[in-house]
Backbone bond lengths (Angstrom), bond angles and torsions (degrees), N, CA, C in turn:
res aa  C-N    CA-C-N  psi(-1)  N-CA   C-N-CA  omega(-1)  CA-C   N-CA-C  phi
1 X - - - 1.448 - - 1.530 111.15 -
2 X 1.190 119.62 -55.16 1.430 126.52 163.30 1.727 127.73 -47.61
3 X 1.340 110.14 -34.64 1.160 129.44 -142.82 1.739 84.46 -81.37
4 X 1.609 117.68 -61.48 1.054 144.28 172.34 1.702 107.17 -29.52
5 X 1.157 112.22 -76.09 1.405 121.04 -172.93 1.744 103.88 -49.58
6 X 1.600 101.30 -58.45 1.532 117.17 161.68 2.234 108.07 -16.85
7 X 1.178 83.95 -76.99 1.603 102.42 -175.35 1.541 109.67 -53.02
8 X 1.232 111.66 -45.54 1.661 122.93 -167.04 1.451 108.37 -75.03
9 X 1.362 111.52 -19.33 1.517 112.59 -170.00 2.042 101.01 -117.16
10 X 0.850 105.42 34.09 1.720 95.41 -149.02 1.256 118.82 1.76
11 X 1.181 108.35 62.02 1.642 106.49 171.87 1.483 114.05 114.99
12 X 1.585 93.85 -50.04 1.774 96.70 -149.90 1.238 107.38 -58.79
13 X 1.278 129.46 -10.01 1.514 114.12 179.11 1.621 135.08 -52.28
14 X 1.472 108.82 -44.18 1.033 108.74 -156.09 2.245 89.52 -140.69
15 X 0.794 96.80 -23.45 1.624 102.90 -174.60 1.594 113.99 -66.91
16 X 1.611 120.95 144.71 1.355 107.17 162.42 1.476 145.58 -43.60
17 X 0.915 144.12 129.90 1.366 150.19 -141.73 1.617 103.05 -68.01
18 X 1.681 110.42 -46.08 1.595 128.48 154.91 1.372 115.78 -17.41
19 X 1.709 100.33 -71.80 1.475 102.84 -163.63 1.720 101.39 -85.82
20 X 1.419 139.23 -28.37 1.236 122.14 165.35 1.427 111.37 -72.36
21 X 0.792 141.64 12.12 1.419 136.30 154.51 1.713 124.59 -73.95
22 X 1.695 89.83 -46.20 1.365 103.71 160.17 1.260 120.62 -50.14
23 X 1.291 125.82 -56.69 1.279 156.78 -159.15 1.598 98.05 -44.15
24 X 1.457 87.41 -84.28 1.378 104.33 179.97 1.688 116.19 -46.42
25 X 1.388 106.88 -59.24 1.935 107.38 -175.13 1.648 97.18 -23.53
26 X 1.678 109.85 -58.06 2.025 109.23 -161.31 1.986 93.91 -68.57
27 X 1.375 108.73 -46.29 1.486 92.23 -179.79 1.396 128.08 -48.97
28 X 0.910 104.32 -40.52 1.747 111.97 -176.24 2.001 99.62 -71.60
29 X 0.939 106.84 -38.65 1.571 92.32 -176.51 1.158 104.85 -108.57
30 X 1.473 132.17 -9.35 1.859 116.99 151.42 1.578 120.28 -108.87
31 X 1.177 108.47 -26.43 1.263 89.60 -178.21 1.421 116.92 118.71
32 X 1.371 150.36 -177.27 1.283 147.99 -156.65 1.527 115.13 -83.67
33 X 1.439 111.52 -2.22 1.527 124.99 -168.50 2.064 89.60 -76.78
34 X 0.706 125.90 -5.20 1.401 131.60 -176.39 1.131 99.83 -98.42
35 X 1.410 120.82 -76.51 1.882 110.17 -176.36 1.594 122.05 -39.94
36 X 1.632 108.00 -30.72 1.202 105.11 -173.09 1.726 102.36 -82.56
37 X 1.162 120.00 -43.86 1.434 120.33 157.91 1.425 119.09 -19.01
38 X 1.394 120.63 -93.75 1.566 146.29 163.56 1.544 103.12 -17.02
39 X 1.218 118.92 -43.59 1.518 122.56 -166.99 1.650 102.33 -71.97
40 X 1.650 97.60 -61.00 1.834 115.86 169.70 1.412 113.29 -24.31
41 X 1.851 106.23 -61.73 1.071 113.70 -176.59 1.272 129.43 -36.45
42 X 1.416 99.85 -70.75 1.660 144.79 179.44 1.944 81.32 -34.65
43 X 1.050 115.60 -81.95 1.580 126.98 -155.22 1.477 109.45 -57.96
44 X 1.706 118.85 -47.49 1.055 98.48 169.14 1.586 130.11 -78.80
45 X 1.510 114.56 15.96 1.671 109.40 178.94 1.240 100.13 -98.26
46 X 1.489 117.85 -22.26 1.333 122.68 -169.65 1.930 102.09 -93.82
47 X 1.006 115.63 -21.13 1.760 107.10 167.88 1.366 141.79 6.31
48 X 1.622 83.59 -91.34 1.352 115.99 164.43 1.516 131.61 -26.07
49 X 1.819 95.25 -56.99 1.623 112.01 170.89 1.439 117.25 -70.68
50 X 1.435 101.30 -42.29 1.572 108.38 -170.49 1.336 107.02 -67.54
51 X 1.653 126.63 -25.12 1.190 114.28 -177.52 1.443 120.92 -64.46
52 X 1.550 112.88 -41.95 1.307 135.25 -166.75 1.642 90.65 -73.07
53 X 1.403 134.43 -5.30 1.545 117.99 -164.05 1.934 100.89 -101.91
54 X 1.510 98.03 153.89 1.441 102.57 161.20 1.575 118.07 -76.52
55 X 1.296 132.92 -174.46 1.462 136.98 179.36 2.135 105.30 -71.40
56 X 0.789 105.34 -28.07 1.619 105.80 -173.65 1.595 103.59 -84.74
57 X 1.449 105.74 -52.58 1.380 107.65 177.02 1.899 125.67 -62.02
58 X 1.655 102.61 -35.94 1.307 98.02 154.67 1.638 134.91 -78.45
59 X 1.093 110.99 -3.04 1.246 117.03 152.43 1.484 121.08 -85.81
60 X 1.593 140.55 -10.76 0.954 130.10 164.52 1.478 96.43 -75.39
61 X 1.350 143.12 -58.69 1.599 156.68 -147.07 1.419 86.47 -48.04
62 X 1.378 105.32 -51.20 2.208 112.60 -165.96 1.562 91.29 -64.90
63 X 1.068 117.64 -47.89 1.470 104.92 -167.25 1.845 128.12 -65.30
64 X 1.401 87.26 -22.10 1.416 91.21 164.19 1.368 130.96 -127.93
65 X 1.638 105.71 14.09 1.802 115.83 169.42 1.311 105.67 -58.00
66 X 1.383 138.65 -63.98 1.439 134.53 -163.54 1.870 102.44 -30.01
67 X 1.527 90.44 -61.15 1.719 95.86 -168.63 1.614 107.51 -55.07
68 X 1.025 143.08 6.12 1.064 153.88 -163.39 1.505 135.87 -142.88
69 X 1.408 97.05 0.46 1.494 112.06 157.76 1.552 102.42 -89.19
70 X 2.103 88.02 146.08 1.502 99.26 162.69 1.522 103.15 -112.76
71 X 1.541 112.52 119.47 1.260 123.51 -168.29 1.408 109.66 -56.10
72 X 1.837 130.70 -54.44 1.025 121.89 172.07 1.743 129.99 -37.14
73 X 1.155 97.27 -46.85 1.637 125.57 172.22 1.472 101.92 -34.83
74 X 1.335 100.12 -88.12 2.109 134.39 -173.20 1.713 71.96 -42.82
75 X 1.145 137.62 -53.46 2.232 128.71 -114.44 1.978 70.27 -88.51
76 X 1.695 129.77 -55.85 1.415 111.07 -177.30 0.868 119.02 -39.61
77 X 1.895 112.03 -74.18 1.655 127.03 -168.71 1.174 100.20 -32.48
78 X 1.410 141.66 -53.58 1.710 138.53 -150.93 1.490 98.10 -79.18
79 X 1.382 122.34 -35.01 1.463 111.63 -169.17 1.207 107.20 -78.09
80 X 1.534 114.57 -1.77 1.712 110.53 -166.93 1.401 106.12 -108.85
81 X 0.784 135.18 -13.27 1.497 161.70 133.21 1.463 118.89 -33.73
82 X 1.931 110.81 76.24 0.994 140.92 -166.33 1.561 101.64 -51.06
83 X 1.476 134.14 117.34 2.019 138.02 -176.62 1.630 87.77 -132.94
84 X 1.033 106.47 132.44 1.367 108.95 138.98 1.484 118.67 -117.93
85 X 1.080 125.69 152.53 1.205 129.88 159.85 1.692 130.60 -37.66
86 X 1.012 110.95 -43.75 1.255 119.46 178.94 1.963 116.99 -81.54
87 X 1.716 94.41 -22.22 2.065 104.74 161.69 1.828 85.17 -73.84
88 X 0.993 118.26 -65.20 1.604 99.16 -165.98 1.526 122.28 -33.30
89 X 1.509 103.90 -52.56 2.084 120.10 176.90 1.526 99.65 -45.04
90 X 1.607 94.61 -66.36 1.727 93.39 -168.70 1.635 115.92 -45.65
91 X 1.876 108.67 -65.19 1.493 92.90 173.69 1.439 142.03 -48.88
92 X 1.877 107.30 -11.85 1.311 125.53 -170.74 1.714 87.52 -81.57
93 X 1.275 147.64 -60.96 1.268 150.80 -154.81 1.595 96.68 -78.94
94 X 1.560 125.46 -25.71 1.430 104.89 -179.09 1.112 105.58 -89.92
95 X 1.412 130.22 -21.68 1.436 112.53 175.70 1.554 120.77 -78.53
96 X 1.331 122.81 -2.12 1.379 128.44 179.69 1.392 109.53 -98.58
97 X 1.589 109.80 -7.48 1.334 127.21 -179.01 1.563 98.36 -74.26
98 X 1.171 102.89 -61.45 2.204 128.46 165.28 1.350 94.48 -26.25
99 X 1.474 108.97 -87.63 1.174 112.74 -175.76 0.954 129.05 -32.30
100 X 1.424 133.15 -76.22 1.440 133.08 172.20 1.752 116.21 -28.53
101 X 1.440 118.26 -54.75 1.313 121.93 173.22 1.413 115.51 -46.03
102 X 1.017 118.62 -46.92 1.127 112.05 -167.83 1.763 118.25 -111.36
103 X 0.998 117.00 25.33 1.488 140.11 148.00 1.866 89.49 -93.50
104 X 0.896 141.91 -70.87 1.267 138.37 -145.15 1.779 102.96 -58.16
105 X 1.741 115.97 -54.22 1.270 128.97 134.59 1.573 124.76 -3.03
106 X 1.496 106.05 -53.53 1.566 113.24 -176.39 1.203 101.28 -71.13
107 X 1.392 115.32 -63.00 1.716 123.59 -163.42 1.142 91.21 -68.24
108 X 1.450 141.73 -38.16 1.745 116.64 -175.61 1.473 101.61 -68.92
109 X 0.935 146.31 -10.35 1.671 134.07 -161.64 1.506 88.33 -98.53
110 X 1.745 116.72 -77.94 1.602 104.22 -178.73 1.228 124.64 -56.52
111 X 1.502 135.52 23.53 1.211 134.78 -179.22 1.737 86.39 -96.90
């Protein structure tokens, strides 16, 4: 739920002004290989906690991680955080691969 808004807004919604500033400078001169970065980041520092959390409690964590990122911090981890473009295509075609299956799944059941 977070993650989404996260993605849809690159950031600016709810994040420090610091780290969307950052954000944006690499977006504007690379391109979306950064948001997906930043996001990576974000998730794998937060892991650890999120694993140990129930569904209510990880929804409080989202609600108040933004305020609690240090953008410089997150702005390394993401750049170090090997993307290529072409892992982006592939995961983009396997999840539509998902998709399709399981729409197909739907319509076979209500058929």
């Amino acid at each position: 739920m977070y993650a989404t808004q996260w993605l849809m807004t690159i950031f600016t919604n709810s994040f420090p002004f610091s780290f969307v500033t950052l954000v944006w400078d690499v977006f504007l001169h690379e391109g979306w290989k950064i948001v997906f970065r930043c996001y990576i980041a974000i998730m794998k520092h937060s892991a650890p906690k999120l694993l140990r959390m129930d569904f209510e409690q990880a929804m409080m964590f989202f609600r108040e991680l933004p305020g609690k990122v240090d953008g410089v911090i997150m702005m390394q981890r993401a750049l170090a955080i090997p993307l290529k473009g072409r892992e982006i295509q592939r995961l983009r075609l396997k999840y539509q691969v998902i998709k399709q299956r399981e729409e197909e799944k739907m319509a076979a059941r209500d058929s």
